[in-house]
C-alpha positions as CSV (number, residue, x, y, z in Angstrom):
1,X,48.8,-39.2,40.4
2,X,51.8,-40.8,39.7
3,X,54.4,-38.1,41.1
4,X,51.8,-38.6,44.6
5,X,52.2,-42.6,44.3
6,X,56.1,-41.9,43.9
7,X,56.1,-39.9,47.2
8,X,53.9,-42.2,49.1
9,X,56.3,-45.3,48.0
10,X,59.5,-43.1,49.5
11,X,57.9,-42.7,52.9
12,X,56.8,-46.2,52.9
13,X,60.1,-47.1,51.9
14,X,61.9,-44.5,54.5
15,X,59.4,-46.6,57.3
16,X,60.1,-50.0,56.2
17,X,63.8,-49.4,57.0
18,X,63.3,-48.6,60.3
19,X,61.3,-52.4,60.6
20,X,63.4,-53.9,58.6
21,X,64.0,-58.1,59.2
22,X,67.4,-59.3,59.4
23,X,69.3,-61.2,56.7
24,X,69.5,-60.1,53.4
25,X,66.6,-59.8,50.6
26,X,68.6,-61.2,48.0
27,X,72.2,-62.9,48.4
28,X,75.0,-62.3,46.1
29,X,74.8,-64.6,43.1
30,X,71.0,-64.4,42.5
31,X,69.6,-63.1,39.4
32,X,66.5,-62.1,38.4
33,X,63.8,-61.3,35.2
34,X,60.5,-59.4,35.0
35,X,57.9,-58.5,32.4
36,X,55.6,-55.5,33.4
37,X,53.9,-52.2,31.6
38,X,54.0,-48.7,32.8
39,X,52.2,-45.6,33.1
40,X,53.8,-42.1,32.4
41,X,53.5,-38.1,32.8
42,X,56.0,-35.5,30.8
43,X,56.6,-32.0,32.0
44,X,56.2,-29.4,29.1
45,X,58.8,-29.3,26.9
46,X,60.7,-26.8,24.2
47,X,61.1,-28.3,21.0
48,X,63.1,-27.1,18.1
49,X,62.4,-27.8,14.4
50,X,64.9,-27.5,11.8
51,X,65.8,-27.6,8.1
52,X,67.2,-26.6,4.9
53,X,64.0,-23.7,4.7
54,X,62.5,-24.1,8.3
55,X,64.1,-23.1,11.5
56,X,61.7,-22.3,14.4
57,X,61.1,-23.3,18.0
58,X,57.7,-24.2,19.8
59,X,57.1,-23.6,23.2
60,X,55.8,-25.3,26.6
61,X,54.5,-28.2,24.1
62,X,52.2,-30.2,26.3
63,X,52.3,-34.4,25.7
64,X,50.7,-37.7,26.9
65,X,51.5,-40.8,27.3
66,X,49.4,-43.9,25.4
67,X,48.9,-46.9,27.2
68,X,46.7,-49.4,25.4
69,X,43.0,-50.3,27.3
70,X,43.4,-54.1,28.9
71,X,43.0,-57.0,26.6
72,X,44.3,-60.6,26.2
73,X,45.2,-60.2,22.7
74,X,47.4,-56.9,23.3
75,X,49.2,-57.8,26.4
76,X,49.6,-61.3,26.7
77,X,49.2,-62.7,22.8
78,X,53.2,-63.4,21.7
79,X,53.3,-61.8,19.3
80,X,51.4,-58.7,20.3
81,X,53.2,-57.9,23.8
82,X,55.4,-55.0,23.0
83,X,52.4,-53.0,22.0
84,X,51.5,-51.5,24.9
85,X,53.6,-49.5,27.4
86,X,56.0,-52.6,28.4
87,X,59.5,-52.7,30.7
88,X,61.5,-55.7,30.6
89,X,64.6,-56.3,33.0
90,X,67.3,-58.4,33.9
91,X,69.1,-58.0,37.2
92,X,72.3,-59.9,38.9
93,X,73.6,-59.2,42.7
94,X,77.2,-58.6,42.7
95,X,76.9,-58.4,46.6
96,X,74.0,-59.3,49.1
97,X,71.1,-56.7,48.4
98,X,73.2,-55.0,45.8
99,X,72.3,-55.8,42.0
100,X,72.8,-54.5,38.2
101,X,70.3,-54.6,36.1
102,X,69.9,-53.9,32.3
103,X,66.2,-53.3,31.1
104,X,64.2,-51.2,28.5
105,X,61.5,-48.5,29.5
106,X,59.3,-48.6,26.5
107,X,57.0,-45.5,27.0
108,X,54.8,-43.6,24.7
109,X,55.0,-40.1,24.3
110,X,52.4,-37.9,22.1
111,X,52.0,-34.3,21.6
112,X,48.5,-33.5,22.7
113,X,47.2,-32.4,19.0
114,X,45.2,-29.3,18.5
115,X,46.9,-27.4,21.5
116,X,48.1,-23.9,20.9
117,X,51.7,-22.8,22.0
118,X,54.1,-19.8,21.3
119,X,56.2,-20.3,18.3
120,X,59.2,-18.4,17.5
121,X,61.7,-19.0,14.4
122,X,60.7,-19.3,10.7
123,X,58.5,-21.6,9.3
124,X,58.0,-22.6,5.5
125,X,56.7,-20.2,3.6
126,X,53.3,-22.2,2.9
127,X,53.4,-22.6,6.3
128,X,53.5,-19.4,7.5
129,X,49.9,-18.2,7.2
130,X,49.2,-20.4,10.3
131,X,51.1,-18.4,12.4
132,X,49.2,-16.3,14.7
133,X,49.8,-12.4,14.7
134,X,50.8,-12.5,18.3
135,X,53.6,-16.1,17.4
136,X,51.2,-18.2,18.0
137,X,49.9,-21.5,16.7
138,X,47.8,-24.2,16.9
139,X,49.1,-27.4,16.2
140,X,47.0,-29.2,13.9
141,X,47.6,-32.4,12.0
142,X,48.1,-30.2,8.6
143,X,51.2,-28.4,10.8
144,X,52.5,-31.2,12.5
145,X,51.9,-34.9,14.2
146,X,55.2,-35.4,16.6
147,X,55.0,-38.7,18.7
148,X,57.1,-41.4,20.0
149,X,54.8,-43.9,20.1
150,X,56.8,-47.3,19.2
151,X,58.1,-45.9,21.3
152,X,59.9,-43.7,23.8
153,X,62.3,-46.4,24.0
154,X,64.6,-45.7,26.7
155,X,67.6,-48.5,27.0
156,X,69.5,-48.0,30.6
157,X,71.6,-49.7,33.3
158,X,70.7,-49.6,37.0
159,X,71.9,-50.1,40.3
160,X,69.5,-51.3,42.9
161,X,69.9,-51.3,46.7
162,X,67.2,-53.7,48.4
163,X,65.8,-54.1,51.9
164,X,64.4,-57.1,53.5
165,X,61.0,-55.7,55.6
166,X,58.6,-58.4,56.2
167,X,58.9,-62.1,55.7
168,X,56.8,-65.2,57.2
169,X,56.1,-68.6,55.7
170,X,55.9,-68.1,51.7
171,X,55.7,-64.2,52.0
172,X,58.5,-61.8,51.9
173,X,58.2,-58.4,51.5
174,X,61.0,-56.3,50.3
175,X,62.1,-52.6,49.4
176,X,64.4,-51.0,47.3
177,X,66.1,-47.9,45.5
178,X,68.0,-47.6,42.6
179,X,68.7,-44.9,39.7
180,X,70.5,-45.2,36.4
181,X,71.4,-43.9,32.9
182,X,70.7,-44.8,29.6
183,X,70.5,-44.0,26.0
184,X,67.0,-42.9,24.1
185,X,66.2,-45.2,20.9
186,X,62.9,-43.6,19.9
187,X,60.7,-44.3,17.0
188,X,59.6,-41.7,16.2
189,X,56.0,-40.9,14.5
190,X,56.0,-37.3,12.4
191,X,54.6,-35.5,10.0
192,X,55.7,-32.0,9.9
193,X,54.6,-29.1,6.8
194,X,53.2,-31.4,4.5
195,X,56.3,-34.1,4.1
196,X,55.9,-37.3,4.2
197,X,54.9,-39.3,7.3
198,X,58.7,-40.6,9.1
199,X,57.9,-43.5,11.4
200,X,62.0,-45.2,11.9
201,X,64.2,-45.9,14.9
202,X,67.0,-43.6,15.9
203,X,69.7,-43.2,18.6
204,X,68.3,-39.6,19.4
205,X,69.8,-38.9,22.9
206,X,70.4,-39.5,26.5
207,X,68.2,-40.0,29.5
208,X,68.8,-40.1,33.6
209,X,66.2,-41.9,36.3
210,X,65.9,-42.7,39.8
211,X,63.4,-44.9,41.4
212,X,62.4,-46.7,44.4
213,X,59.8,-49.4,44.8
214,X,58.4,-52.9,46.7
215,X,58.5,-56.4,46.1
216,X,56.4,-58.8,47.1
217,X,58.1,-62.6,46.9
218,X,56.2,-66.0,47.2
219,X,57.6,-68.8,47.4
220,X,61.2,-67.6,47.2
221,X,60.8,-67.8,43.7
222,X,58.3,-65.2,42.0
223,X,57.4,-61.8,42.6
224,X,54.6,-59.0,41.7
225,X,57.2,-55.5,41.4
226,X,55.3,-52.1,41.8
227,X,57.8,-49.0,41.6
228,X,57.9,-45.2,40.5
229,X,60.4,-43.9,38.7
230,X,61.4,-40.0,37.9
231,X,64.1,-39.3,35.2
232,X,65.3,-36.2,33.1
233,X,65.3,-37.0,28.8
234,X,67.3,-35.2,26.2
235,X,67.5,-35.9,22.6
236,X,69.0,-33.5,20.5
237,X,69.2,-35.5,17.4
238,X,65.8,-36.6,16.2
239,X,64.7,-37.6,12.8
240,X,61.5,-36.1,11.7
241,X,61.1,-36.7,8.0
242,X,63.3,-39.2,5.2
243,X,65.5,-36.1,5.0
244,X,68.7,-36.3,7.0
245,X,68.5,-32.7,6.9
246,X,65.5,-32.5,8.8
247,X,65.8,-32.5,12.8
248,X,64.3,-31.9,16.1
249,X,65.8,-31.6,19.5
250,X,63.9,-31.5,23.0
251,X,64.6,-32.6,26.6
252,X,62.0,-33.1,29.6
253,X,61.8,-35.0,32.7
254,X,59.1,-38.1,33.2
255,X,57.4,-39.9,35.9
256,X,56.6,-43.4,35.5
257,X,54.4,-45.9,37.3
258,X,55.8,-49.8,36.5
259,X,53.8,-52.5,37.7
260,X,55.4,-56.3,36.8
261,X,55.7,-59.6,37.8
262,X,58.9,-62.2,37.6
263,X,61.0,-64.7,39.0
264,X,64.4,-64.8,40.4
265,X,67.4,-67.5,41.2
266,X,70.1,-68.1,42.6
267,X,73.0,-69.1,40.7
């Protein structure tokens, strides 16, 4: 669903130019803020486990994301908004339609439990008696729990190119592009072989995204934001237990759906 919306926004986009009013959508100078959540999809991913008796390797591990169900007190209480699936950005244009932005993807991601996947490596020996005569496994709770789920936290800069395609009286109605990079500051959520459960942030890795999307201005002042995103994640250095010794690595690409709202300026 959200790889189709992604495809639909790109030949909206791709039409819009071709319409496009004159003048620019933002001038040079103006900066901007929004608030917004998200909805995600992960390709299958490899993930390697590994420690002082452990070393082993699970494959085509299949994940979800984990967006909370609407309420008041979850997404719009103070002190509760980061719980769901949130983004949060600020963005300043060096040159008309041309901005930076810095903003925070805060995603979920959750191994689907109870799933069965080919496992190679060695596991602990209390452990091993799980393992399927044909290296396989099922991953249950008593294996292994392996989430980002406060959260996927993925901290980037972006450069946005806009386009001005529809404006009359208090509506304007404009397009963009942009892609990015960014650093991955997960917290992660694991138990793994009966150790203690390891819920801390981390600087785990690296991620790349590129997006398009529409605005839709009122008043010259706010806007709603609705925009897809698609993006490649690698993070060879996360923590899994208390032990440093302990580790994980895995990489996979995303799609994300952001809807938001915000206001902009000019300065």
């Amino acid at each position: 669903m959200i790889r189709n919306f992604i495809i639909i926004m790109a030949f909206s986009f791709c039409s819009g130019l071709a319409f496009s009013q004159s003048g620019p959508a933002y001038k040079k100078g103006t900066f901007y803020a929004f608030w917004g959540w998200n909805k995600d999809a992960y390709t299958n991913s490899t993930i390697h486990f590994k420690g002082n008796d452990y070393d082993f390797t699970l494959d085509k591990v299949k994940a979800s994301d984990k967006q909370n169900k609407w309420s008041y007190r979850d997404y719009l209480q103070l002190d509760r908004i980061t719980i769901p699936q949130t983004n949060f950005r600020l963005g300043y244009f060096l040159k008309d339609n041309l901005a930076i932005t810095l903003g925070v993807d805060h995603m979920k991601y959750v191994m689907d439990q109870d799933q069965t996947v080919d496992l190679s490596g060695t596991v602990r020996p209390a452990y091993q008696s799980m393992v399927n005569p044909d290296n396989t496994i099922k991953l249950t709770p008593e294996f292994l729990k392996f989430e980002h789920t406060d959260g996927l936290n993925y901290i980037n800069s972006e450069v946005e190119y806009y386009r001005n395609v529809y404006s009359k009286g208090i509506l304007r109605v404009n397009g963009f592009v942009g892609g990015g990079a960014g650093f991955l500051l997960p917290r992660t959520n694991a138990t793994l072989m009966g150790e203690q459960r390891h819920d801390a942030f981390h600087l785990s890795g690296f991620g790349l995204s590129a997006k398009l999307g529409v605005n839709v201005d009122l008043w010259n002042l706010f806007f709603l934001r609705a925009e897809g995103k698609e993006g490649y994640i690698n993070m060879p250095d996360i923590r899994t237990t208390y032990s440093s010794s302990d580790k994980a690595k895995q990489a996979f690409f995303f799609a994300e759906f952001v809807y938001a709202f915000g206001f902009h300026l000019h300065i």
